[in-house]
C-alpha positions as CSV (number, residue, x, y, z in Angstrom):
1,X,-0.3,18.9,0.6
2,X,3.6,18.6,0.2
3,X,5.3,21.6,2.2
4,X,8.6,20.1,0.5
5,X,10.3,24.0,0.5
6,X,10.3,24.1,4.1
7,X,12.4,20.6,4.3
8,X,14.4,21.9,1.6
9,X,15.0,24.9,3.4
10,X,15.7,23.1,6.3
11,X,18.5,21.1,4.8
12,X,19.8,24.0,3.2
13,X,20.6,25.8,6.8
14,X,21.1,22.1,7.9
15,X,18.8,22.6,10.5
16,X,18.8,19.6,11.7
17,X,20.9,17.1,14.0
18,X,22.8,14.3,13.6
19,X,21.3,12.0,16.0
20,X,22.2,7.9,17.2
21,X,18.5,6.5,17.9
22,X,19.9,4.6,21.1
23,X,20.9,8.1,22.8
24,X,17.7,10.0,22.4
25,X,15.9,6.7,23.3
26,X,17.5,6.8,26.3
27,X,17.0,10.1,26.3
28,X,13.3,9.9,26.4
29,X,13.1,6.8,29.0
30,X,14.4,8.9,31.3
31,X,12.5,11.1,31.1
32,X,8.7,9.7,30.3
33,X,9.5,6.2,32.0
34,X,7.9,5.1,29.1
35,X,9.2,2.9,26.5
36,X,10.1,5.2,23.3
37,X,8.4,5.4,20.3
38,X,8.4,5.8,16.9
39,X,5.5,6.7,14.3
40,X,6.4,5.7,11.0
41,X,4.9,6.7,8.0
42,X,4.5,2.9,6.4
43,X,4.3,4.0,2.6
44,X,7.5,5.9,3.0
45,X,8.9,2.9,4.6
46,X,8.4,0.7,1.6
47,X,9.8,3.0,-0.9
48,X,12.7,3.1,1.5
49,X,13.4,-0.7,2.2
50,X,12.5,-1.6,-1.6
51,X,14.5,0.8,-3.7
52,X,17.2,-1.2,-4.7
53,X,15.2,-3.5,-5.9
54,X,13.8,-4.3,-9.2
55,X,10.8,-2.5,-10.2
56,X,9.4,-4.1,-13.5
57,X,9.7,-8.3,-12.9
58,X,6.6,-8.4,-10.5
59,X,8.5,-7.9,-7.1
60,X,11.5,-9.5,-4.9
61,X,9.2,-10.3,-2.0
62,X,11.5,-12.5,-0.1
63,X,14.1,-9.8,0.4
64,X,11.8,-7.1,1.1
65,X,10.3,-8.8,3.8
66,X,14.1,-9.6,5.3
67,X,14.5,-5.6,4.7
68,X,11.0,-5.1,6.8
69,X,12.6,-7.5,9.6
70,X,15.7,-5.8,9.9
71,X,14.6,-2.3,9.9
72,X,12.4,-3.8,13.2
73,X,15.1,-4.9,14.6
74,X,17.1,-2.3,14.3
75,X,14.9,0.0,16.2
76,X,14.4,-3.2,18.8
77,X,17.8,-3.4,19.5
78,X,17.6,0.3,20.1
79,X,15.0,0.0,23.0
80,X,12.2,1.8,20.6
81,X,8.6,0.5,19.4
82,X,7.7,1.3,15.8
83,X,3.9,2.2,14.9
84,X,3.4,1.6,11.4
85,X,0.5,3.6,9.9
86,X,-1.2,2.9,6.4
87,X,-3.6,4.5,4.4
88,X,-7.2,2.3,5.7
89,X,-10.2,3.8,4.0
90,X,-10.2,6.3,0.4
91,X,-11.4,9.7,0.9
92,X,-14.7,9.9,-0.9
93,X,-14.2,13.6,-1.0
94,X,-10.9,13.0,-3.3
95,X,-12.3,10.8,-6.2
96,X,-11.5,13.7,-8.7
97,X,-7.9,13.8,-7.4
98,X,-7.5,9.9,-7.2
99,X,-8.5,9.7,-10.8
100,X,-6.0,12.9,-12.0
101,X,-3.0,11.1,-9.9
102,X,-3.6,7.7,-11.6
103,X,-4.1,8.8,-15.0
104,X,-0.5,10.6,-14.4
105,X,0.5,7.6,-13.1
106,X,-0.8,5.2,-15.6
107,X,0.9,7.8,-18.5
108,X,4.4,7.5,-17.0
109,X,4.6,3.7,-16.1
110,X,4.0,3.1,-20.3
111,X,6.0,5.8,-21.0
112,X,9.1,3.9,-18.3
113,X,7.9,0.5,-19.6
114,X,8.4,1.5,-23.3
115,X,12.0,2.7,-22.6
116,X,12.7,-0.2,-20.5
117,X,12.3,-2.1,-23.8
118,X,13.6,-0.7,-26.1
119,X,16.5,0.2,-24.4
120,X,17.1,-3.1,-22.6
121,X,17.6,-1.3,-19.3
122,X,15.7,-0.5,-16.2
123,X,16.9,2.5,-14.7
124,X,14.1,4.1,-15.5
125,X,11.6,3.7,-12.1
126,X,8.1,3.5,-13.3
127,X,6.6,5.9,-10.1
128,X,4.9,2.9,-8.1
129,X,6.4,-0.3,-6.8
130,X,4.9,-3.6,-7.2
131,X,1.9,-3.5,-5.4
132,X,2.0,-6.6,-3.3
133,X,5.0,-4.9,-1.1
134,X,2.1,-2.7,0.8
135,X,-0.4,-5.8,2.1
136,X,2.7,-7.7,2.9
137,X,4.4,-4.9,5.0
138,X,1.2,-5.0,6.9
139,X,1.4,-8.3,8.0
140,X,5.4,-8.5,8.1
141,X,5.6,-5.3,10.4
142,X,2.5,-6.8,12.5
143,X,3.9,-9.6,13.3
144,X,7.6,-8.7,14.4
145,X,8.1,-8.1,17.8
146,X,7.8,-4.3,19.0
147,X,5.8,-3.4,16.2
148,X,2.1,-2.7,15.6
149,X,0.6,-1.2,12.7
150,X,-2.2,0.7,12.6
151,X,-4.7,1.9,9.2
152,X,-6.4,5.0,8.9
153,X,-9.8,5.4,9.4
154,X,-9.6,9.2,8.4
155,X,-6.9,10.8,7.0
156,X,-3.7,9.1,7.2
157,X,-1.1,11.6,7.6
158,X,-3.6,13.6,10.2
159,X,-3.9,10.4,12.1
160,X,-0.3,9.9,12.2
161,X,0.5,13.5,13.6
162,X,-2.3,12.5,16.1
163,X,-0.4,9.9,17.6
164,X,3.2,11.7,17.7
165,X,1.2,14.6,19.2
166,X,-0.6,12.8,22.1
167,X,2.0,10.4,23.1
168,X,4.9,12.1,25.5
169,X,6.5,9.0,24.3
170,X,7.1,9.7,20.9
171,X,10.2,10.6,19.4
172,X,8.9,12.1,16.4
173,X,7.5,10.6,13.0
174,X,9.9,8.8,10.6
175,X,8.8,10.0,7.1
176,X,10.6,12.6,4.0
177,X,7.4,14.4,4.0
178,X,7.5,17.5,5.2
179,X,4.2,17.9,6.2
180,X,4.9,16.4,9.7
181,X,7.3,19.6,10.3
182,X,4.0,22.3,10.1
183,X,1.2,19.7,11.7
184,X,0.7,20.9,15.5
185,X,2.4,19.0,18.2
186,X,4.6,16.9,16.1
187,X,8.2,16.9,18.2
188,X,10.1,16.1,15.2
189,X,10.9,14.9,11.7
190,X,12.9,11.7,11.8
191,X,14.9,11.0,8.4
192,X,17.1,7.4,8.0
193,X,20.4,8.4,7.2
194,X,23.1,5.8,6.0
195,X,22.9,2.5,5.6
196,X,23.1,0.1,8.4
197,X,23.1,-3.8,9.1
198,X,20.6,-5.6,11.5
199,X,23.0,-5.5,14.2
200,X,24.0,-2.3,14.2
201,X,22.6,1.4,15.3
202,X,20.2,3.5,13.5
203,X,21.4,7.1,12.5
204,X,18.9,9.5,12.3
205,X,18.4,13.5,10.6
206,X,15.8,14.8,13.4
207,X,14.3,18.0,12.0
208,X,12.1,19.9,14.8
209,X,9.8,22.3,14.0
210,X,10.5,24.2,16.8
211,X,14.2,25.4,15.6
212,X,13.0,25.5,11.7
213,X,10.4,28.0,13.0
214,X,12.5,30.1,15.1
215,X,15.1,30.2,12.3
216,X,12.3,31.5,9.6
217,X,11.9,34.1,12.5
218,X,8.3,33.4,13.5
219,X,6.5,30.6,16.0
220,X,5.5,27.4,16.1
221,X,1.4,28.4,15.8
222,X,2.7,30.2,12.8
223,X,4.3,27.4,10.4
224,X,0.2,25.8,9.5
225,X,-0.3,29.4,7.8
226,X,3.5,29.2,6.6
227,X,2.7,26.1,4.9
228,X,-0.6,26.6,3.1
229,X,1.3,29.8,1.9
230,X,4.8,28.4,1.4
231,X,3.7,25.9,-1.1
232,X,0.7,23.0,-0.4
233,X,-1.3,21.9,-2.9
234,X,-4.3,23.8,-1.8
235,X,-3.0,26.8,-3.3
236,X,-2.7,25.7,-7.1
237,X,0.7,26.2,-8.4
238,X,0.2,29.0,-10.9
239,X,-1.5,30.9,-8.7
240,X,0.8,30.4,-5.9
241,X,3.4,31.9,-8.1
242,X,1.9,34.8,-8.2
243,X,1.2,35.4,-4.8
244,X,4.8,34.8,-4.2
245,X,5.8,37.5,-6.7
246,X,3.3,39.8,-5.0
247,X,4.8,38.6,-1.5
248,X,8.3,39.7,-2.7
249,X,7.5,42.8,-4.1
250,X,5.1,44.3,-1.0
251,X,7.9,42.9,1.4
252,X,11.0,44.1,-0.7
253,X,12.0,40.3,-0.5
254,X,12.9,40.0,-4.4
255,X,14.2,36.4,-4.8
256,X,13.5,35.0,-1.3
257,X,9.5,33.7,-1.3
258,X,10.1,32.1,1.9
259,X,11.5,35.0,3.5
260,X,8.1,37.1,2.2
261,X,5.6,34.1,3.6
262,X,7.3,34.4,6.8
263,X,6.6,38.4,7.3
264,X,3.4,37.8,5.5
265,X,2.3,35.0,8.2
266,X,3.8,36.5,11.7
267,X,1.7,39.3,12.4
268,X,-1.3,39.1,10.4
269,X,-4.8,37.4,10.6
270,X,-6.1,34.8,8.0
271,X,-8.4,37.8,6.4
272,X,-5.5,40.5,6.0
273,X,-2.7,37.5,5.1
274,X,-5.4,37.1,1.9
275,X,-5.8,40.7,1.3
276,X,-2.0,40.7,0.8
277,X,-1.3,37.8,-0.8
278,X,-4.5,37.8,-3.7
279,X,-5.3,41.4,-3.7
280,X,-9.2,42.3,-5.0
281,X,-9.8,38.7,-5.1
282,X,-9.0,38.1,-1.8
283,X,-12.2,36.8,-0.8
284,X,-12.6,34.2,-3.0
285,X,-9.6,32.2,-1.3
286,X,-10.6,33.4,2.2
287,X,-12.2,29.4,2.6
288,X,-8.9,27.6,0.4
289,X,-6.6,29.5,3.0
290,X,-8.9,28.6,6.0
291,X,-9.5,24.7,5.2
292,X,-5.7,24.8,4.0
293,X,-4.4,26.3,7.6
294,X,-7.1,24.1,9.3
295,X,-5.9,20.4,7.9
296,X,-2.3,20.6,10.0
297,X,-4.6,20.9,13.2
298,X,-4.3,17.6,15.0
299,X,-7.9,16.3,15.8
300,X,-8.7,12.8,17.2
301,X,-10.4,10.4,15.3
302,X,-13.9,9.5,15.9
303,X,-15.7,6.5,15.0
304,X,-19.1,5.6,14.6
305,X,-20.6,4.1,17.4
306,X,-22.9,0.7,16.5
307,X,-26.5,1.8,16.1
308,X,-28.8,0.0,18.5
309,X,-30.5,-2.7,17.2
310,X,-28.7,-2.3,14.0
311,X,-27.1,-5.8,13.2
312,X,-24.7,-3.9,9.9
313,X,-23.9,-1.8,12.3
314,X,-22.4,-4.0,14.8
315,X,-21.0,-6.0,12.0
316,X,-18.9,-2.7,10.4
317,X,-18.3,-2.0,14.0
318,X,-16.5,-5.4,14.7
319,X,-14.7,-4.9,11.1
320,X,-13.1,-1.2,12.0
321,X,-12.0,-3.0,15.0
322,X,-9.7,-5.5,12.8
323,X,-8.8,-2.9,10.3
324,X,-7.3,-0.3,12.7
325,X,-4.9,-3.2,14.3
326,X,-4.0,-4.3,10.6
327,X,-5.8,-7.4,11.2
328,X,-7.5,-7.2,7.8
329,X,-6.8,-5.9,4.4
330,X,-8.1,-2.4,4.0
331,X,-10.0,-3.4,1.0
332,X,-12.8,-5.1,3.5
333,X,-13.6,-2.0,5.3
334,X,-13.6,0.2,2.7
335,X,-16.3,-2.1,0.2
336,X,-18.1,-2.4,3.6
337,X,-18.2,1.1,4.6
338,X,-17.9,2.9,1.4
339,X,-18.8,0.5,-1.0
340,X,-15.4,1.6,-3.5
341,X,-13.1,-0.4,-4.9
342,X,-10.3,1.1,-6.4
343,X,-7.8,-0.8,-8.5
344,X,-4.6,1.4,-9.2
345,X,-2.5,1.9,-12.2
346,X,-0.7,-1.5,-12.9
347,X,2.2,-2.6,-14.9
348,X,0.9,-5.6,-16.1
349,X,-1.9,-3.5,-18.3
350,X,0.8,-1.0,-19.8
351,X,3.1,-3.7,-20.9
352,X,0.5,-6.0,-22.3
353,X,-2.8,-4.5,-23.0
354,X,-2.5,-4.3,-26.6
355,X,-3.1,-8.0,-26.5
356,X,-6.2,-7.4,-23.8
357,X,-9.5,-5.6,-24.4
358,X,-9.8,-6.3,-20.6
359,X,-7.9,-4.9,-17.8
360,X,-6.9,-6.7,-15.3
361,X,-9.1,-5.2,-12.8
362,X,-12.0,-5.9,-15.0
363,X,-10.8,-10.4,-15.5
364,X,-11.3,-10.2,-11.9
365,X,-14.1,-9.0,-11.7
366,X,-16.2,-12.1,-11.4
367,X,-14.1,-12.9,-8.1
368,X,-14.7,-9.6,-6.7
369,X,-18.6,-10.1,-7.3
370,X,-18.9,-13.1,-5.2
371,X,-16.4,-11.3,-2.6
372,X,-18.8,-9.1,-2.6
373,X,-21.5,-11.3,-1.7
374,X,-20.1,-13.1,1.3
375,X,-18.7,-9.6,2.5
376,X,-22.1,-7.6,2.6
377,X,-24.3,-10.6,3.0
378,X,-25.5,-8.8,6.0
379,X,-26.0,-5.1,4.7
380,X,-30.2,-5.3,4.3
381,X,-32.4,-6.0,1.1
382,X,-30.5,-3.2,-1.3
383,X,-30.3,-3.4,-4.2
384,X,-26.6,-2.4,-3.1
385,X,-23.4,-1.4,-5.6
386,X,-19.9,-1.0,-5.2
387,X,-18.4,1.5,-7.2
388,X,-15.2,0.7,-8.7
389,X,-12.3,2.5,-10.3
390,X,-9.6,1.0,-11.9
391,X,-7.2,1.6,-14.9
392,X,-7.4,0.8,-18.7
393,X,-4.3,1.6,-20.4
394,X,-3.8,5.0,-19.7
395,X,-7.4,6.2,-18.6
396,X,-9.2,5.2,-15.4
397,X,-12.8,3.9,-15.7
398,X,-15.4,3.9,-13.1
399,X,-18.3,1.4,-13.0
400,X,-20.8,0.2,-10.4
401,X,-21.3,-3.5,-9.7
402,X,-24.5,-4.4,-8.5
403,X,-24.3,-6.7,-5.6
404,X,-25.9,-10.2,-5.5
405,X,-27.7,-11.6,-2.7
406,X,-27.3,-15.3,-4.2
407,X,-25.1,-18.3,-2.7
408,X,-25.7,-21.7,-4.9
409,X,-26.6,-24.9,-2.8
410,X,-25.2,-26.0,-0.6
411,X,-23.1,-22.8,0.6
412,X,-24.7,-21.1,4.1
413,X,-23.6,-18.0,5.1
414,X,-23.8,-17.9,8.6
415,X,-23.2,-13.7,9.3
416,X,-19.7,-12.5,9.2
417,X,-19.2,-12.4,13.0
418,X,-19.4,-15.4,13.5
419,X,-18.4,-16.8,10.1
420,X,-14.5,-15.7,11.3
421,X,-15.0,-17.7,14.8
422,X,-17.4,-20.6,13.3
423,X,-16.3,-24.2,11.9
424,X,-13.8,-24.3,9.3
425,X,-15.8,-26.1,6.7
426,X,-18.4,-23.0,6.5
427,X,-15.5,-20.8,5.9
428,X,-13.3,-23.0,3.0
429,X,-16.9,-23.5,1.5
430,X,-17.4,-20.1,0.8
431,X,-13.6,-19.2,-0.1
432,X,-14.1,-22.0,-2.7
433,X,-17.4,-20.4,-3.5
434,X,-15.5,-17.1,-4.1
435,X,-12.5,-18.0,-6.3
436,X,-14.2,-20.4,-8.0
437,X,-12.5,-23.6,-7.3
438,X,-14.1,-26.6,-9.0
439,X,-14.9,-28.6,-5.6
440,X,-17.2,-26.7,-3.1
441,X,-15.1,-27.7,-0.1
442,X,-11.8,-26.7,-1.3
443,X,-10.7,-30.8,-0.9
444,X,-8.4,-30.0,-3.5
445,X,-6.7,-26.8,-2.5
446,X,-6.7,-28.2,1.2
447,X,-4.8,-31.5,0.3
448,X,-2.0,-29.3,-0.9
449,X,1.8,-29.1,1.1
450,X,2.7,-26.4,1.9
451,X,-0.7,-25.6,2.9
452,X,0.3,-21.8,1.7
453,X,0.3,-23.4,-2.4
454,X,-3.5,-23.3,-2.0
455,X,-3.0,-19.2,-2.7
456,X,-1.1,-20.0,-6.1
457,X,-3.7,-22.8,-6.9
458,X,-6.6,-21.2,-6.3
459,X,-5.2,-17.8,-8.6
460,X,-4.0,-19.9,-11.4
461,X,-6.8,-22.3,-11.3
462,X,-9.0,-18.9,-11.6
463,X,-6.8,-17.3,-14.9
464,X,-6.8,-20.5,-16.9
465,X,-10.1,-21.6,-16.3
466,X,-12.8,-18.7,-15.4
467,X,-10.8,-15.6,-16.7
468,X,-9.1,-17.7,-19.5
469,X,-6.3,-15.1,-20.1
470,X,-3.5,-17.8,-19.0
471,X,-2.1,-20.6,-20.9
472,X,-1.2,-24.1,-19.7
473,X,2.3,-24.0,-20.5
474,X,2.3,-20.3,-18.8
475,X,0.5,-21.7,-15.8
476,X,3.9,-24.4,-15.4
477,X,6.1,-21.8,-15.0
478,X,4.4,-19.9,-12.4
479,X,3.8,-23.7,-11.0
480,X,7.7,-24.9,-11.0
481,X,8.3,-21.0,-9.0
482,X,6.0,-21.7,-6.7
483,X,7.3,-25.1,-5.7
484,X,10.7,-23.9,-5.9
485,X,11.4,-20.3,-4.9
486,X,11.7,-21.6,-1.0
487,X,14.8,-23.5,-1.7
488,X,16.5,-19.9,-2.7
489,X,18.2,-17.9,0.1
490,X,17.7,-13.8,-0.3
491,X,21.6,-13.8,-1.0
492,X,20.6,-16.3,-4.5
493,X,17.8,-14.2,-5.5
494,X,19.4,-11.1,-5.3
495,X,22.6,-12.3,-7.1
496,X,20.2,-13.8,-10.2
497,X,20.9,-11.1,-13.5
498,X,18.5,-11.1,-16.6
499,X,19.8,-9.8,-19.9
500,X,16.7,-8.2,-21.5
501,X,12.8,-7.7,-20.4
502,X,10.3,-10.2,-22.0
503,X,6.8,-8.4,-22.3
504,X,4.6,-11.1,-21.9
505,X,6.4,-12.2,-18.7
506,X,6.1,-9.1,-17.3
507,X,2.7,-9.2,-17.8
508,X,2.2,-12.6,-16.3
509,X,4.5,-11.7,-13.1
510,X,1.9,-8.9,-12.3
511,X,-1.4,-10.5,-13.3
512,X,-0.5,-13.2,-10.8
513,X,0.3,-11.3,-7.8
514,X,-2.7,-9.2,-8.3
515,X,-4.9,-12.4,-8.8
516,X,-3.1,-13.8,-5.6
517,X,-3.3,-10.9,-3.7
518,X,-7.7,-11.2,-4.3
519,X,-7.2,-14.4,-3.3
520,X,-5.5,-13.7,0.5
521,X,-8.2,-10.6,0.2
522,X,-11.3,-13.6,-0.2
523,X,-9.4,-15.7,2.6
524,X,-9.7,-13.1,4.7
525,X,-13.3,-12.1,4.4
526,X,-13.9,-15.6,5.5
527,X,-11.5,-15.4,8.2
528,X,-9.5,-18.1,6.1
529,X,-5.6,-18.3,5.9
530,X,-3.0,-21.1,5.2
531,X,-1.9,-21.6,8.0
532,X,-0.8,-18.5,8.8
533,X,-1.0,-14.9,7.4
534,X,2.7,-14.3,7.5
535,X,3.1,-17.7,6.1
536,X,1.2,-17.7,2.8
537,X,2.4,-13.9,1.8
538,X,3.6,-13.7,-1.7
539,X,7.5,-14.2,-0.9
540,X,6.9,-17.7,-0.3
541,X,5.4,-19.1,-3.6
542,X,6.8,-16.1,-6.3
543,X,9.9,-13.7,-6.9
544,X,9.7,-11.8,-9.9
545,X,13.3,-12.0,-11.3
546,X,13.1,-16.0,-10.4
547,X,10.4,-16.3,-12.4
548,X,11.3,-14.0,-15.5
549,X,14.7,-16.0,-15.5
550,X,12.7,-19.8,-15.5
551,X,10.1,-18.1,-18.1
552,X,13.1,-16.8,-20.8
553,X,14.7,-20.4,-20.5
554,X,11.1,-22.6,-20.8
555,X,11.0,-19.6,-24.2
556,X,14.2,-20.9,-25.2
557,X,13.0,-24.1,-25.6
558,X,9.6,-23.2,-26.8
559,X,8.2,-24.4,-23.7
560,X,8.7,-28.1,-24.6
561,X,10.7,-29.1,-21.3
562,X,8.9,-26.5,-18.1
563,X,10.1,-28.8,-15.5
564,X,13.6,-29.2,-17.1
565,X,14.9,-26.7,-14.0
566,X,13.4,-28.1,-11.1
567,X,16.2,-29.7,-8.7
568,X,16.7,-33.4,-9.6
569,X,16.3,-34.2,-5.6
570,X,12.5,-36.0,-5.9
571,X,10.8,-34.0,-3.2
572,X,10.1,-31.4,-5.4
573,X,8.5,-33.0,-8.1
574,X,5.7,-34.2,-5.8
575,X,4.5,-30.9,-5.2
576,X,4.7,-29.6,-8.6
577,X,2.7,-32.6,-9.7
578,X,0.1,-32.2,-7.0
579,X,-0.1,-28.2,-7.5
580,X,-0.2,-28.8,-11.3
581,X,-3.6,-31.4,-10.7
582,X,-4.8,-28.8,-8.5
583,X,-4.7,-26.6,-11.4
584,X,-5.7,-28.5,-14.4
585,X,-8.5,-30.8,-12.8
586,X,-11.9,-30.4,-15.4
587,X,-13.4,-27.3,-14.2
588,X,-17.4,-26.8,-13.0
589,X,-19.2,-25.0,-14.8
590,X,-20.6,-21.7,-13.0
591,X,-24.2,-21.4,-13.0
């Protein structure tokens, strides 16, 4: 999918307005008595609030989530509700593609990572941001006022046209892909143009389909056909190159393949537009055409209804009911409903992983067995896998992971319904269980303050003693961030400079968030968090930049003086005593 020639046609005609956010809203209030709303695409929506910040230091999380807040309020101030969608559960049916799109991924992150180096710069983007800023937008977004968000059950961007399409409400869907201009029923294309402060307005490129359509010279029941034709990726692109050519020549449209897809699309049915456009082998892209036409058709989602009598069903029942309000990390419906795991390309395995046999994926893998465990406790006799997919250098691996049915003594597992409503202690006892704390009832991470340091503990507690890929003196650095971060305004983070990139840090940066992020994941299969979820997100223990600065000074001094940078006010050093004990306590051998 990927209609980008009919945006880019559209900007090229500028057809589209100019529009102020508060006047349309105001617009549609009239008119619906409804309060306005807005879809939003929520991937696009990270790229866009995130892009001006650093890509390679393992993430600025405390001035992303004050660029998620403002963009809220923005809209707020406006008089319009944002609904926040996010890609819930993978599409089975796309493994193949997954695994092509991460390879390319992996391939240009080393290839960004290696001229980051040696050039001493970072313009170069690797092609995915750190991958904290997604699970943290989910919980930032659903817990600002006027704004929900929602994962997919089904296919994202169908589920997202969906809602624009049903609600009279809706403004249109705020995204750059161009796909919402052809799916049925979608008012408009909504693009951010400019930058703007909290307090002010929000200008707006709306693009409808309506006016592209009439400008292309055919209708609005016309542009799914336009699409599949113009250029979506069911129509591979040396093929469709072809058929353009032929397009242009049967059409007398030499130069203009737009122009030709239009004719070809306006009076023709789905059988002749394939005569035309493939010739003799017509036929055998009849069913490509068909499904390709077919996927802009906006069709409710439907979800399975709990089997009677079937306990795992009412229990992935009550979970899709917490994944589709955000509630939950998308991770716990997809191992429960699919049983896949997928660990993208990451930036910590291209910059290090000549120094590691293992992935990162695969050192926590012994986590993600027990999370395993206390997630499908529930799912009958088996024997059950999860098959999982994650990146080695520059090739993706697939393995399955045969799930245990064993808790050690002393641990109860008491269903999952009513683990995430039941007494505290069952709950910390099986998060302890899970991340492999040394004390079975988390006494230790629970003493901590801030309660949200037990998410730093517990990760570094897991890499130096269970993974053993962390050193002690590495483990102090991450330690004196975690304290210390809090103490820094966004304005002091954003302001901090580094010279050059240090490999090894870079590695670190992104090993941790990944191990923390599997930690908030285990917290929240048993319905765990500290205190808060939008309290314990990564911005409040670890900013990339902050720690890469701290980490090339302990260097410096060949790590002889980590706390050397900590404030000289006493209330820190508490803390970064009690986190570092946390940390280093003799560790309990697993059985």
């Amino acid at each position: 999918m990927g209609c980008l020639s009919i945006l880019q046609y559209a900007q090229r005609h500028e057809l589209y307005e100019e529009v102020d956010l508060a006047e349309i809203a105001d617009e549609c209030r009239k008119k619906t008595g409804q309060t306005p709303v807005v879809v939003a695409d929520g991937r696009q929506c990270v790229w866009l609030l995130y892009r001006g910040c650093d890509f390679y230091c393992g993430g600025q999380y405390k001035e992303f989530r004050e660029a998620c807040t403002n963009l809220v309020r923005r809209f707020r101030n406006c008089g319009v509700h944002l609904v926040f969608y996010f890609y819930g559960l993978p599409s089975v049916d796309k493994k193949e593609k997954w695994v092509r799109l991460n390879r390319e991924s992996a391939e240009q992150m080393s290839k960004s990572l290696t001229i980051a180096h040696e050039q001493g710069a970072r313009r170069v983007r690797p092609n995915r941001y750190p991958e904290g800023l997604v699970p943290c937008a989910h919980v930032i977004f659903r817990e600002e006022p006027n704004s929900e968000v929602r994962l997919s059950t089904g296919i994202c961007h169908q589920e997202i046209a969906q809602y624009a399409a049903s609600n009279t409400n809706c403004l249109g869907v705020m995204s750059v892909n161009a796909d919402f201009l052809v799916y049925s029923g979608v008012p408009s294309l909504l693009i951010l143009h400019g930058e703007s402060k909290a307090e002010e307005g929000v200008s707006l490129r709306r693009f409808r389909p309506a006016i592209i359509a009439s400008h292309l010279g055919i209708r609005l029941e016309h542009l799914p056909a336009f699409g599949t034709f113009a250029g979506d990726s069911f129509i591979k692109s040396d093929e469709l190159q072809s058929v353009h050519g032929r397009l242009e020549d049967f059409y007398n449209c030499r130069g203009n393949p737009l122009a030709a897809v239009a004719k070809l699309v306006k009076d023709n049915a789905v059988d002749e537009m394939c005569r035309i456009a493939f010739g003799d082998r017509w036929a055998e892209f009849l069913e490509t055409v068909e499904v390709g036409i077919g996927q802009y058709g906006c069709k409710p989602t439907v979800s399975d209804s709990p089997t009677e009598g079937s306990d795992w069903s009412q229990v992935l029942h009550f979970i899709e009911s917490k994944h589709v309000s955000g509630e939950i990390p998308g991770m716990v419906l997809s191992l429960a409903k699919s049983r896949i795991f997928r660990a993208g390309a990451a930036l910590e395995d291209m910059a290090d992983g000549a120094q590691n046999v293992l992935s990162t994926a695969e050192m926590l893998q012994p986590m993600r067995r027990r999370m395993y465990t206390v997630l499908l406790w529930e799912s009958g006799e088996g024997p059950f896998r999860v098959e999982e997919f994650f990146t080695r250098r520059s090739d993706v691996c697939q393995e399955e992971v045969e799930v245990s049915k064993w808790l050690p003594p002393g641990v109860t597992h008491p269903g999952l319904r009513r683990l995430w409503t039941a007494d505290v202690e069952w709950r910390w006892r099986l998060f302890t269980w899970i991340v492999g704390a040394p004390d079975g009832d988390g006494s230790a991470l629970r003493s901590l303050q801030p309660q949200y340091l037990a998410v730093p503990a517990a990760a570094l507690s897991f890499l130096r003693h269970e993974a053993c890929c962390l050193e002690r003196h590495e483990a102090e650095v991450l330690a004196v961030v975690a304290v210390t971060v809090g103490r820094l305004s966004v304005q002091q983070l954003a302001q901090k400079q580094l010279p050059s990139l240090d490999t090894r840090a870079v590695y670190l940066a992104s090993l941790f968030v990944r191990t923390a992020l599997q930690v908030l994941d285990a917290a929240a299969i048993c319905g765990l968090s500290f205190p808060r979820d939008s309290e314990c997100l990564l911005d409040a223990y670890f900013d990339g930049i902050f720690f890469h600065e701290l980490y090339l000074k302990a260097k410096a001094q060949s790590f002889a003086r980590i706390g050397a940078h900590l404030p000289r006010d006493r209330p820190h050093l508490g803390p970064l005593h009690q986190l570092l004990d946390v940390i280093e306590r003799t560790h309990t051998s697993r059985q």
